[in-house]
Structure formats: structure tokens, C-alpha cells
GUFIPA-970573 format. One record per residue (C-alpha): residue number from 1; residue in three letters; x, y, z. Coordinates in Angstrom, 3 decimals. Example, Ala and Ser with C-alpha at 12.3 -4.5 7.8 and 13.67 -1.06 7.14 Angstrom:
BEGIN
   k   r       xx       yy       zz
   1 ALA   12.300   -4.500    7.800
   2 SER   13.670   -1.060    7.140
END
This chain:
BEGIN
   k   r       xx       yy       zz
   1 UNK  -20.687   17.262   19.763
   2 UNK  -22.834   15.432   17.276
   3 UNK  -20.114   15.991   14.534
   4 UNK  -16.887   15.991   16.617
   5 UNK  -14.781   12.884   15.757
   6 UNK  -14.743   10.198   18.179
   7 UNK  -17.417   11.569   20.775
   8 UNK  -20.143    9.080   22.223
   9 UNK  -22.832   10.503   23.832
  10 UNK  -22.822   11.426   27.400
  11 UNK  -25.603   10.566   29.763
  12 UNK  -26.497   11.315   33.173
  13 UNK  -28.156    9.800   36.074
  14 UNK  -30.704   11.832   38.019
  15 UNK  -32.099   10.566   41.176
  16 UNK  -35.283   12.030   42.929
  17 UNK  -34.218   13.391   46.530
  18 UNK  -35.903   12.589   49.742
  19 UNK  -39.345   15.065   50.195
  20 UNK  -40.394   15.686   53.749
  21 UNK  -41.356   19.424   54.580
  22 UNK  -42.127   18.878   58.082
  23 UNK  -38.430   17.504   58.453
  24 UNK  -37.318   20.203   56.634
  25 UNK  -35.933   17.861   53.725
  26 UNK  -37.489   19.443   50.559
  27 UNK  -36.672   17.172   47.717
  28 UNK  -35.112   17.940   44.534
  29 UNK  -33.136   16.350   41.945
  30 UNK  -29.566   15.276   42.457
  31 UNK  -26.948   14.510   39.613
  32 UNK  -25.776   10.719   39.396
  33 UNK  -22.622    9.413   37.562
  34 UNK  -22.135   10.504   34.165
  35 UNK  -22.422    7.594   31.839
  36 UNK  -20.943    6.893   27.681
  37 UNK  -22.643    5.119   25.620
  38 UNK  -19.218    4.345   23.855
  39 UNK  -19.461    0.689   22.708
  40 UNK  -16.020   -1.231   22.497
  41 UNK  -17.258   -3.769   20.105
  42 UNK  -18.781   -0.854   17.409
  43 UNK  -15.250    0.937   17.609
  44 UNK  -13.334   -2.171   16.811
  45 UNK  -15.532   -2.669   13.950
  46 UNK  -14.792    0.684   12.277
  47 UNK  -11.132    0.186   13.181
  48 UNK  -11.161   -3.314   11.511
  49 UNK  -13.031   -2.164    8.049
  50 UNK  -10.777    0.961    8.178
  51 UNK   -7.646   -0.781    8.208
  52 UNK   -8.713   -2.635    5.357
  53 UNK   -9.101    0.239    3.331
  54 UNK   -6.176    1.698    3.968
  55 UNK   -4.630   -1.141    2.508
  56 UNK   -6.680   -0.895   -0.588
  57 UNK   -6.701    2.639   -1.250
  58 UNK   -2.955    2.313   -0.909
  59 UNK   -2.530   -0.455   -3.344
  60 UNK   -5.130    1.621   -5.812
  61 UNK   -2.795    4.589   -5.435
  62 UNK    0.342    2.281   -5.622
  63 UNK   -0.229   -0.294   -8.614
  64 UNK   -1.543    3.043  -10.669
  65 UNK    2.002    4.182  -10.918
  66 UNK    3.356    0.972  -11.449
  67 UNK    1.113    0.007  -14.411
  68 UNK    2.145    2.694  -16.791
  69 UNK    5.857    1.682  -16.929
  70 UNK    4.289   -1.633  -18.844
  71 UNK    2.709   -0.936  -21.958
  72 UNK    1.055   -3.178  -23.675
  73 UNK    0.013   -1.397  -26.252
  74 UNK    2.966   -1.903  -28.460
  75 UNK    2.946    1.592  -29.284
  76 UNK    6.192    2.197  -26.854
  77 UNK    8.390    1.001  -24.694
  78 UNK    9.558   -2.536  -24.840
  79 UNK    6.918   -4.258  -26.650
  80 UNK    7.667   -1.428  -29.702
  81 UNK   11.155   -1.993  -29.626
  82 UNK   11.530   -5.906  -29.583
  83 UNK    9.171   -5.717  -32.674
  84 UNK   10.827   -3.575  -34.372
  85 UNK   14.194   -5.462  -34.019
  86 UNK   12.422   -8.591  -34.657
  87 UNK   11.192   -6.909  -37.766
  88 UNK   14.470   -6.097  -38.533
  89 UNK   16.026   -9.380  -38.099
  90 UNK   13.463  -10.764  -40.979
  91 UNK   14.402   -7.976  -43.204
  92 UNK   18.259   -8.844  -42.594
  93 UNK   17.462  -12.587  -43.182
  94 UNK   16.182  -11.519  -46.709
  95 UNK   19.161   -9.819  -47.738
  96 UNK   21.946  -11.438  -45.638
  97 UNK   24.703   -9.552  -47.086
  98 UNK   23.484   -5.913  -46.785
  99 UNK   25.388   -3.349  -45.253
 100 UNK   22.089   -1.215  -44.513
 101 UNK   19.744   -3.866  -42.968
 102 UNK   22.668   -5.283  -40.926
 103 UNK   23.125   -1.743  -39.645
 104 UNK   19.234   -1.543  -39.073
 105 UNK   19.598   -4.511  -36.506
 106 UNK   22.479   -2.457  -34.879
 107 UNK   20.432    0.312  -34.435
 108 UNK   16.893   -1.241  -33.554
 109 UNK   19.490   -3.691  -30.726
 110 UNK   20.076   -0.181  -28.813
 111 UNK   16.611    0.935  -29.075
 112 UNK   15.711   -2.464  -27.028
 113 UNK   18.644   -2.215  -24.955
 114 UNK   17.423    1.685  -24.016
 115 UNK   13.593    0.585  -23.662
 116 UNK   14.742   -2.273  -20.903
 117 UNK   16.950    0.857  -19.319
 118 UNK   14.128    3.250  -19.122
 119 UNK   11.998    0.632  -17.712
 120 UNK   14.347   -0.371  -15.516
 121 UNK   14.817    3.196  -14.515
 122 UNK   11.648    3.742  -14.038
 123 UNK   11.192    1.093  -11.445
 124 UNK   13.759    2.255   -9.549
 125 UNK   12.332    5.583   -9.397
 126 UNK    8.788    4.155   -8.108
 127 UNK   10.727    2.098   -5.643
 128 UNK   12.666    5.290   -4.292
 129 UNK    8.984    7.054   -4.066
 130 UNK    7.543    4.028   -2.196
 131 UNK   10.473    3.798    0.300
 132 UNK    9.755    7.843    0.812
 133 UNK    5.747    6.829    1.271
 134 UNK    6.699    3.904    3.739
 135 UNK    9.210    6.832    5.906
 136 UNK    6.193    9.390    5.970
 137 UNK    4.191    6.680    6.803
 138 UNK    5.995    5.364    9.824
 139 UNK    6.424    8.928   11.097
 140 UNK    2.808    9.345   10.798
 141 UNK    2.133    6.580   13.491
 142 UNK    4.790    7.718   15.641
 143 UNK    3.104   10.949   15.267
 144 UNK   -0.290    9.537   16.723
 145 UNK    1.293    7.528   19.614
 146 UNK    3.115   10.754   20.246
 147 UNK   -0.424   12.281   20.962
 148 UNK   -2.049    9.130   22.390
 149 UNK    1.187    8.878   24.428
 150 UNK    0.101   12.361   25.898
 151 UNK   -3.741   11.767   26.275
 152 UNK   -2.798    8.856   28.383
 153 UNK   -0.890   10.840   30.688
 154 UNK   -3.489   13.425   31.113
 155 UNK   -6.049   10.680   31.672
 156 UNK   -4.039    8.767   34.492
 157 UNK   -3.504   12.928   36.230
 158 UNK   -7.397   13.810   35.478
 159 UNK   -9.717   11.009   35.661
 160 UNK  -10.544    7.935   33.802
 161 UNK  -14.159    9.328   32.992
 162 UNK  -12.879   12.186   31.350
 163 UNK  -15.626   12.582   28.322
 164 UNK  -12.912   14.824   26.656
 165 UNK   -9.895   13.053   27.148
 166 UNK  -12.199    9.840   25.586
 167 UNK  -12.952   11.776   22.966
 168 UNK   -9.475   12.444   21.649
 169 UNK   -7.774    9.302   22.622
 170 UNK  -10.764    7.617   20.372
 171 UNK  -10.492    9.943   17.351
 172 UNK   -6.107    9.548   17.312
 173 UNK   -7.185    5.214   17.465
 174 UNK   -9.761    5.602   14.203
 175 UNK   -6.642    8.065   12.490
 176 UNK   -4.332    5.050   13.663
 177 UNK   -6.234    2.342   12.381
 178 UNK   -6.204    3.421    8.376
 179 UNK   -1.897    3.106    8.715
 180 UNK   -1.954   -0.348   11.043
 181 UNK   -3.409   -3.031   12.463
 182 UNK   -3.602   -3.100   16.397
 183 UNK   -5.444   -4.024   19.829
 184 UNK   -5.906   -1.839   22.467
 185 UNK   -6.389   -3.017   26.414
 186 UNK   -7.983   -0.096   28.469
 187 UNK   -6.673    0.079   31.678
 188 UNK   -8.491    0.975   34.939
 189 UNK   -7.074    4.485   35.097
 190 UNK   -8.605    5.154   31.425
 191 UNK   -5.262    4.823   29.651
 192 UNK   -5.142    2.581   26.589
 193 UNK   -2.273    0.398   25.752
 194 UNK   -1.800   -0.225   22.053
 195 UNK   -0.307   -3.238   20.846
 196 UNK    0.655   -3.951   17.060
 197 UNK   -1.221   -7.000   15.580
 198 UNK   -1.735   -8.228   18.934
 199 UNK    1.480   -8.731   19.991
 200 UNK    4.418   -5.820   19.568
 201 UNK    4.203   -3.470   22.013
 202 UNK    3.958    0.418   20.835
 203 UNK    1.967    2.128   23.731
 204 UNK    2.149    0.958   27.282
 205 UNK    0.478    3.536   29.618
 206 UNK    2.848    6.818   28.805
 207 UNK    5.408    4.761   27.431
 208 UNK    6.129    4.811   23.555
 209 UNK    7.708    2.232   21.156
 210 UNK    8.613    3.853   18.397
 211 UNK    9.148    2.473   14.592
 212 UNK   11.728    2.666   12.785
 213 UNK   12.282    1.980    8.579
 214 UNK   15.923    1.174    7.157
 215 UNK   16.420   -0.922    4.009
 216 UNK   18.255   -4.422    4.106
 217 UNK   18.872   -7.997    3.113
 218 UNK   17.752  -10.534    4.679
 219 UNK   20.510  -11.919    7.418
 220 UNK   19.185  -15.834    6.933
 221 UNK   19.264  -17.482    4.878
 222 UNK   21.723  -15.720    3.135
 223 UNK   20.980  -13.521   -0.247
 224 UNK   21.098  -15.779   -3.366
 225 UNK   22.074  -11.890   -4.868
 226 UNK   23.785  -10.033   -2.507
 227 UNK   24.073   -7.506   -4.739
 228 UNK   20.146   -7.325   -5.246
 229 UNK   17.921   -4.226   -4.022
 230 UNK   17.509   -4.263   -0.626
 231 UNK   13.723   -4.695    0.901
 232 UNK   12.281   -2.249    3.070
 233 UNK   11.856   -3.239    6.923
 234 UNK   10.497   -2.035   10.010
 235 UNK   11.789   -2.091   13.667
 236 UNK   10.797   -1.212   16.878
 237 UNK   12.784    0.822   19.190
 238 UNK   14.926   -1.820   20.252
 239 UNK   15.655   -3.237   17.050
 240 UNK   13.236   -6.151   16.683
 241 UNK   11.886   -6.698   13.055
 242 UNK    8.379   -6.496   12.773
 243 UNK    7.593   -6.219    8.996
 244 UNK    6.471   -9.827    8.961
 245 UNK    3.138   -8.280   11.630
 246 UNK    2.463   -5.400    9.433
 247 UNK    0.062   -6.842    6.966
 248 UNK   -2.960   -4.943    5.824
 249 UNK   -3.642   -0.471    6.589
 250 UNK   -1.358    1.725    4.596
 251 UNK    1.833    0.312    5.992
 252 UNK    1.380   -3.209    5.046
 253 UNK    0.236   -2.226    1.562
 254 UNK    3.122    0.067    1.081
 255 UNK    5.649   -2.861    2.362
 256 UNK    4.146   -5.230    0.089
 257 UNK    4.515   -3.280   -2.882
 258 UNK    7.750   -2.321   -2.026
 259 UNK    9.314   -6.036   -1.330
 260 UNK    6.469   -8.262   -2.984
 261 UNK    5.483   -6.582   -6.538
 262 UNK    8.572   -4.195   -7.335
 263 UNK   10.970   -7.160   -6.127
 264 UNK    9.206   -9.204   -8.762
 265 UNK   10.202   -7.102  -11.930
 266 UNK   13.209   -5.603  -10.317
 267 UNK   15.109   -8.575   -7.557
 268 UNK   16.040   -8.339   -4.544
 269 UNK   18.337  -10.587   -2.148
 270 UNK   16.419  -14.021   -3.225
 271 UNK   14.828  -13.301   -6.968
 272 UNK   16.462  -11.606  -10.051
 273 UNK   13.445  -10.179  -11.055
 274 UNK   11.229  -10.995  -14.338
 275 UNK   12.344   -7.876  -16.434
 276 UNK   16.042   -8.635  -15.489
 277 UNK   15.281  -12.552  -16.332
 278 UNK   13.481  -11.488  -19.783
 279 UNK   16.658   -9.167  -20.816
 280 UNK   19.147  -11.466  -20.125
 281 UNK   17.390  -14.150  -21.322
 282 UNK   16.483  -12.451  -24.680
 283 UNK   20.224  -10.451  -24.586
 284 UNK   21.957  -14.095  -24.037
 285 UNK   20.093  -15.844  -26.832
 286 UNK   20.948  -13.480  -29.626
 287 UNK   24.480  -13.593  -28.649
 288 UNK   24.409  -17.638  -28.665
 289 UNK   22.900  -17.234  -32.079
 290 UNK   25.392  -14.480  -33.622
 291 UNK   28.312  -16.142  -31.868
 292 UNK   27.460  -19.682  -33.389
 293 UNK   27.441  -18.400  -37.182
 294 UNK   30.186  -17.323  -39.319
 295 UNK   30.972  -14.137  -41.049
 296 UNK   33.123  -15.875  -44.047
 297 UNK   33.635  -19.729  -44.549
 298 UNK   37.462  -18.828  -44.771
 299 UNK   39.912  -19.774  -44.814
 300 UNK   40.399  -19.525  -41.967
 301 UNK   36.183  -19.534  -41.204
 302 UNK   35.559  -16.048  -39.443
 303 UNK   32.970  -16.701  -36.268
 304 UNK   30.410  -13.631  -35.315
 305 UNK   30.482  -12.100  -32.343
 306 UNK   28.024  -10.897  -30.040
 307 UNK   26.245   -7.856  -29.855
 308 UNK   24.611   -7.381  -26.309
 309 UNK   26.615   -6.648  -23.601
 310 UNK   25.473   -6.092  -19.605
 311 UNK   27.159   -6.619  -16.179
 312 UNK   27.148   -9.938  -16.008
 313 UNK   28.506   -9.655  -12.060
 314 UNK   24.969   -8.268  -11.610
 315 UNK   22.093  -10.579  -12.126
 316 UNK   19.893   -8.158  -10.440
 317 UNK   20.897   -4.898  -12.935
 318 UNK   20.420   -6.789  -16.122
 319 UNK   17.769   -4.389  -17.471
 320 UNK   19.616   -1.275  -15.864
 321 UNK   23.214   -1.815  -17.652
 322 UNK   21.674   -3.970  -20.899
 323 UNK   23.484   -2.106  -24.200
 324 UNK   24.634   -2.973  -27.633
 325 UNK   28.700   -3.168  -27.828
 326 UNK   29.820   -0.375  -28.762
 327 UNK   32.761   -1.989  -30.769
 328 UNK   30.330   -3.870  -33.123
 329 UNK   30.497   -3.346  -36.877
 330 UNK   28.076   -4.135  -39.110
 331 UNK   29.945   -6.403  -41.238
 332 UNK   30.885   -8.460  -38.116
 333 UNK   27.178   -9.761  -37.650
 334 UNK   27.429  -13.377  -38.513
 335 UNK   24.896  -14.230  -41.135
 336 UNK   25.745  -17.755  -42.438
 337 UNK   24.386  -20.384  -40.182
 338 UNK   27.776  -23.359  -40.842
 339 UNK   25.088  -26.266  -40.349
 340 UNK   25.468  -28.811  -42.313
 341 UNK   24.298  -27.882  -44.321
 342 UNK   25.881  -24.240  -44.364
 343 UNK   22.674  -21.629  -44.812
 344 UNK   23.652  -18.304  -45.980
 345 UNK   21.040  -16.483  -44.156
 346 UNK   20.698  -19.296  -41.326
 347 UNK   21.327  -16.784  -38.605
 348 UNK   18.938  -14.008  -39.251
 349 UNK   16.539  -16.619  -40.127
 350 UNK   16.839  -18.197  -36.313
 351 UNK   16.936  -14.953  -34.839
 352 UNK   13.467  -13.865  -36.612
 353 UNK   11.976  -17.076  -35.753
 354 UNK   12.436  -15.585  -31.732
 355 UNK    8.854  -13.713  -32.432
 356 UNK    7.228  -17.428  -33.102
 357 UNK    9.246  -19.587  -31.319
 358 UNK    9.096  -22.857  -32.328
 359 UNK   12.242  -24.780  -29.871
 360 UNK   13.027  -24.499  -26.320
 361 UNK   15.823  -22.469  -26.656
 362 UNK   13.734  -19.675  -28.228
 363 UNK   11.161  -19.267  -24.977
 364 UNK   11.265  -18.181  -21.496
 365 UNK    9.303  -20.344  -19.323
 366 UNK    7.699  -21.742  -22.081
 367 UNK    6.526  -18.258  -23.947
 368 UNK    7.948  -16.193  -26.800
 369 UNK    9.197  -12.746  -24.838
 370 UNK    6.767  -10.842  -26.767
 371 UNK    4.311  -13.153  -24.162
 372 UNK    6.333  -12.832  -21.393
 373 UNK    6.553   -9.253  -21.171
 374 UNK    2.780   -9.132  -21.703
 375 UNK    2.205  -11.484  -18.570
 376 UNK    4.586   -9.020  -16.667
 377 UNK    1.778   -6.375  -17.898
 378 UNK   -1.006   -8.151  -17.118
 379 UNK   -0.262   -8.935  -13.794
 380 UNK    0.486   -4.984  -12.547
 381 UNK   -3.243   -4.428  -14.713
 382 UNK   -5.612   -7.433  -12.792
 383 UNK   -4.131   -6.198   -9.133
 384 UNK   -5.051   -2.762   -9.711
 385 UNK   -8.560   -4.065  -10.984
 386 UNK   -9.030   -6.210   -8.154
 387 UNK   -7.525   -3.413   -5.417
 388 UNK   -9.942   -1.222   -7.348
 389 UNK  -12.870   -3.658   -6.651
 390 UNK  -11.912   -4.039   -3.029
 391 UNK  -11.858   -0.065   -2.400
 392 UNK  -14.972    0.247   -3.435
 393 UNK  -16.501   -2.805   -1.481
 394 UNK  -14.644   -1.762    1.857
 395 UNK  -15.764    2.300    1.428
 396 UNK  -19.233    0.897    1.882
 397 UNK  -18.553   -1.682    5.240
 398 UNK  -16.216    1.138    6.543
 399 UNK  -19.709    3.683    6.176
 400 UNK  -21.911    0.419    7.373
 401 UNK  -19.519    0.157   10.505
 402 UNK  -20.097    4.099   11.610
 403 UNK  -23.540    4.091   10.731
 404 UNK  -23.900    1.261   13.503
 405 UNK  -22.080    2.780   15.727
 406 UNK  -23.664    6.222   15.403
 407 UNK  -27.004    4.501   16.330
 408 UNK  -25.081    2.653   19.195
 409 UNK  -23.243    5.636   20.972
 410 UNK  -23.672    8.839   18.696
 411 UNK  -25.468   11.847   19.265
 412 UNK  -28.711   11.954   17.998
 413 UNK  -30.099   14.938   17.096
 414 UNK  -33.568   13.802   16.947
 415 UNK  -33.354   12.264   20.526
 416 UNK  -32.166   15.596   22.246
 417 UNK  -34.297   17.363   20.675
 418 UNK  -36.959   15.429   22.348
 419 UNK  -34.862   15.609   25.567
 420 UNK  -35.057   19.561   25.010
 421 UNK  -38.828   19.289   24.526
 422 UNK  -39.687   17.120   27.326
 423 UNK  -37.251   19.670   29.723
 424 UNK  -39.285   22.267   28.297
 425 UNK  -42.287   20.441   28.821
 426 UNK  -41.658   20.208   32.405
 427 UNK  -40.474   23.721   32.840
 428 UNK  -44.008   24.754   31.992
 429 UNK  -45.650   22.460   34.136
 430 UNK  -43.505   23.466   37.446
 431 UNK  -44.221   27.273   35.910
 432 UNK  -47.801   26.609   36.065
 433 UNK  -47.649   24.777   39.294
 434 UNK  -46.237   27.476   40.798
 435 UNK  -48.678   30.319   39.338
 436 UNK  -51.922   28.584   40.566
 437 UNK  -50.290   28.106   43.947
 438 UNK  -49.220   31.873   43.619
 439 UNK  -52.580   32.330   43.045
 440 UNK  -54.230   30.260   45.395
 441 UNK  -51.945   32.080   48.284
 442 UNK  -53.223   35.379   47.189
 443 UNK  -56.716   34.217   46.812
 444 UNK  -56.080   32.793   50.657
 445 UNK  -54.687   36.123   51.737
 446 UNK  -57.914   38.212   50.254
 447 UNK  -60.340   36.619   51.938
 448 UNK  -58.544   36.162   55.524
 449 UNK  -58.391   40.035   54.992
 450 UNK  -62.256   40.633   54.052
END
């Protein structure tokens, strides 16, 4: 058993027998209680450092699908796009009245429009994946207090010294511990109750609390966007919510993800989301612009109108349903900025001056959106650096924490092998004992017969 998971080693207590021939009581050895060496403190510290990476290997495996979807390489995506429309918007303010740059900026408009839809896309996709993960993840525990649900009931029949019973119920807790964090109380009859984070019940004796995921907005306070994604919650079998206790293993990680990072680009009940903030934003401002200048001075003067278009009843789909109107012309893109003074090529002008802003107006929260988006980049890029750091650190204390309890309560191969010798050792003195007295009794009986 030196390599079978969750064993401690087994010892027994021999006791010399009473040794009194004339009597008739002729000694021996008798077998004592058989003892573990299993150390509650050592097993809490592997659960502890295991649970912790669980959580980090999660977020590693998590925030490196995420951080594709933002490139900031400008080669694709959103970052290409907005340059290249940018680019166009310069070109447009240097000849104001041409048919083919105006119907450039048409054309580069959609290409942003259809970068913030694949991105947007895209997020939805990961956050479909990660509410699958967070399912198989949930069944997975249920799974284990399935089986620990059983072991219990075996140990309360059997006996609450059962070495093999120990053995399994110990190896389903370490499996346990990578998904969630929990306590265990071991009762008198060798059962172990299982509580999550110290407090929700999920194993008492043989009976199970199951989880449960569903998705849902939060009852109070109310959704600022009821229409927003929902978040991803867990129950217990009679309903309770308990994704608030599920912090760190693979279960927290996966919640967090799901209802901390995604919910950040993409909304949920109480945010809009930055990507769905940035397209608006940026969607909103060239419309203000186009709408505000004039296609002829008249008369009557002709006003612009505006080119983006998105469902504006959904704060939280921005990104998703962002496109250029299809209606749009390109002689209806309003070049002349009316001032005073009127500028012929006022408009394009303002609307190239959105790579450098240089007002207010031009920025959201105080950056140009070529900025923005690259924050929104950055930050999916240092988590998965630092959850990359913190996997490595906690693979070592999770190997630290078995190596010390391997020297507490594992098998040692070197120390029964010196058990074997020593047994053999005294094999070969009671052999020898017995041969000289063999002898000694012949010896006896040859010269009582000469």
C-alpha cells in the first residue's frame, strides 16, 4: 500500500504473554489494537494547498481562452478595424467631397461594427463553455459525496477502524478538495460529515446535500439591466444560494470567471460591460458628430445623418447588434462642420481627431478607445500572468504538503524493510534456539542410553 492513494500506515500492538511452564501457561505473543498513523492536521494541509490549486490551474486554463478574443496586436480584430476607419476618416477629411473616400468610411464603419460582433460573439461562446465547465463541475462533487455518502454507510455497518474503508473515504476527500473548499467532523462511528466552507451542509452521516447550478439575476436589489446575461449560481438541495461560500478550488474559479471577468466585458444584471460601453460610446459619438454637420448649406441647409445603428433597448447587447445603417448613402455623410465659422471638411476633421483626442467628448473615461480597448487587453493578459505565477508556486506547497505527510503517516519502504529484516532476524535466532536445544536433547538421550 505504499502507493495506494490515501493509505496511512497501519501498525500493530504486540504484547508478550504470561510464561510459566509449571502452570502450564507457555507464553507467546498476542496481537494488540491495530493502530494509523493517519495525522488529521497533515491531511488538512494537502486539502488546503490543493484547493488552492485548483483554483489556479482553473483560472490558467480559463483566462487562456479568454485572452485571445483581445488582440492587441493591431493586426486583427478591433484594434485593426478602428484604425483603419480612423484612417479613413483623415483621408475623407482631405477630400471632403469624394464619392470614393466617403464610401471608404462606409465600408471600414461595418468592418468595426463586425469586429465588435465577433468579439462579442466570441464571449458569449466562452461564457456558454464556462457555464458547461461549472455543470460538469458540480456533478463531479455530487459524484464524490455520492461515494463518500456510501463509504460512510459501510463504515457505520463494519467498524470505525476499518483501514480500508479509511483508505477510500480519505482518497474521495483529497479528489474533493481540488473542486471545493470544506471541513470535515469525524464522528465516533468513523463516518465523516462534510461541510462546505464551514458552514453548508453536504454530507451528514449517509445523508447527501446535493448542488445544484441554474443561471439568474439577482432578486435584490433589483437588475439595473434586466435584460443583461444572467450569472451563474449554485444551490443546495433545498434551494439555498451558496455561490457567495464557493470561493477558491475549481468551482470558485470557474464562478468567478463566469460572473466576475466575462460580466466585465460582456454585463450582466448590474454592469453593461466595457466592450458594450466602448461600442456605444464610440458608435454614439460618430453619430453626434455626422448628425451635427450639414450635407449642403441650402437652402433649405441639409443635416447628416447617422451611420451606426444598435438596439438601443439593450444596453447589455451593444457589441452583439452594433451595424452600419443599411439605408446610408454615401453622399448623405455630412462633411461641412456649420460652425461659425462653416468648415468644409469640419466633420471628418473631428471625427479623425477621435484617434488623438484632444476634448472630453472624444474619450471614454478619460482615454482615446484605441486605449481603452488596450486596457480591456491588458487586464485578461496580467491575470493570466499572475494565475500563471500562482500555479506554479502552489504545485510546489501542494508536493511540500504530501511530502510531510508521507513522512508523518506513509509507508516507508525503507522502515519495513527493516521491520522484514529484524522479523527475519529473529526467525533465525528462535531457529537456532531450537536446533541447539534439539541438539542438546539428543546429546541427553545418548548418553542416558550408554
Amino acid at each position: 500500500n505504499a502507493s495506494t492513494p490515501g493509505y496511512a500506515a497501519q501498525n500493530v500492538v504486540l504484547a508478550a504473554m504470561p510464561f510459566d511452564p509449571s502452570a502450564g501457561i507457555m507464553g507467546g505473543v498476542q496481537m494488540g489494537a491495530l493502530q494509523s498513523s493517519r495525522d488529521a492536521y497533515a491531511e488538512q494541509a494537502v486539502w488546503r494547498q490543493n484547493v488552492l490549486l485548483g483554483q489556479d490551474q482553473q483560472n490558467v486554463n480559463s483566462l487562456t481562452s479568454l485572452q485571445p478574443i483581445f488582440d492587441i496586436s493591431g493586426n486583427t480584430g478591433i484594434p485593426l478595424a478602428l484604425n483603419n476607419l480612423l484612417q479613413s476618416f483623415s483621408a475623407w477629411s482631405a477630400s471632403p467631397d469624394d464619392q470614393s473616400a466617403r464610401q471608404t468610411v462606409i465600408a471600414r464603419a461595418g468592418q468595426v461594427a463586425s469586429a465588435f460582433n465577433q468579439t462579442a460573439t466570441a464571449l458569449n461562446h466562452l461564457a456558454s463553455d464556462t457555464n458547461t465547465q461549472i455543470g460538469q463541475t458540480v456533478d463531479q462533487v455530487n459524484q464524490l459525496l455520492g461515494q463518500l455518502q456510501s463509504y460512510n454507510a459501510q463504515m457505520i455497518q463494519s467498524s470505525p477502524n476499518d483501514p480500508g474503508l479509511d483508505t477510500q473515504i480519505h482518497a474521495a476527500l483529497e479528489n474533493l478538495s481540488q473542486y471545493i473548499d470544506f471541513t470535515t467532523l469525524q464522528q465516533d462511528n468513523g463516518s465523516v460529515d462534510i461541510l462546505l466552507n464551514g458552514s453548508a451542509p453536504l454530507l451528514l452521516g449517509t445523508k447527501e446535500y446535493q448542488l445544484s447550478f441554474d443561471l439568474a439575476q439577482p432578486l435584490t436589489p433589483p437588475p439595473a439591466y434586466p435584460e443583461g446575461p444572467p450569472d451563474a449560481r449554485i444551490r443546495t438541495s433545498d434551494g439555498t444560494d451558496v455561490t457567495s461560500q464557493i470561493a477558491t478550488g475549481q468551482l470558485g474559479a470557474l464562478l468567478d470567471f463566469r460572473n466576475r471577468v466575462l460580466a466585465s466585458y460582456m454585463g450582466d444584471g448590474t454592469q453593461q460591460g466595457s466592450l458594450n460601453a466602448m461600442a456605444q460610446q464610440f458608435a454614439d459619438r460618430v453619430n453626434q458628430l455626422l448628425t451635427s454637420g450639414q450635407i449642403s448649406a441650402g437652402p433649405p441647409p441639409v443635416s447628416g445623418i447617422a451611420l451606426f445603428d444598435y438596439d438601443s433597448a439593450s444596453p447589455t447587447s451593444v457589441a452583439y447588434t452594433l451595424a452600419v445603417d443599411s439605408s446610408v448613402t454615401p453622399d448623405q455623410l455630412a462633411a461641412t462642420d456649420p460652425g461659425p465659422p462653416s468648415v468644409a471638411n469640419g466633420i471628418p476633421l473631428a471625427l479623425a481627431q477621435l484617434a488623438d483626442p484632444q476634448q472630453d467628448a472624444d474619450t471614454i473615461d478619460g482615454m482615446s478607445y484605441t486605449q481603452y480597448y488596450g486596457q480591456m487587453a491588458s487586464q485578461a493578459g496580467s491575470a493570466l500572468q499572475v494565475a500563471t505565477n500562482g500555479q506554479q508556486v502552489q504545485q510546489s506547497l501542494v508536493a511540500q504538503a504530501r511530502n510531510l505527510r508521507q513522512q508523518v503517516s506513509g509507508v516507508s519502504l525503507d522502515q519495513e524493510a527493516a521491520l522484514l529484516i529484524q522479523f527475519q532476524r529473529a526467525y533465525e535466532a528462535n531457529s537456532r534456539l531450537i536446533t541447539i536445544l534439539n541438539q542438546l536433547s539428543q546429546d541427553t538421550v545418548n548418553i542416558l542410553s550408554s
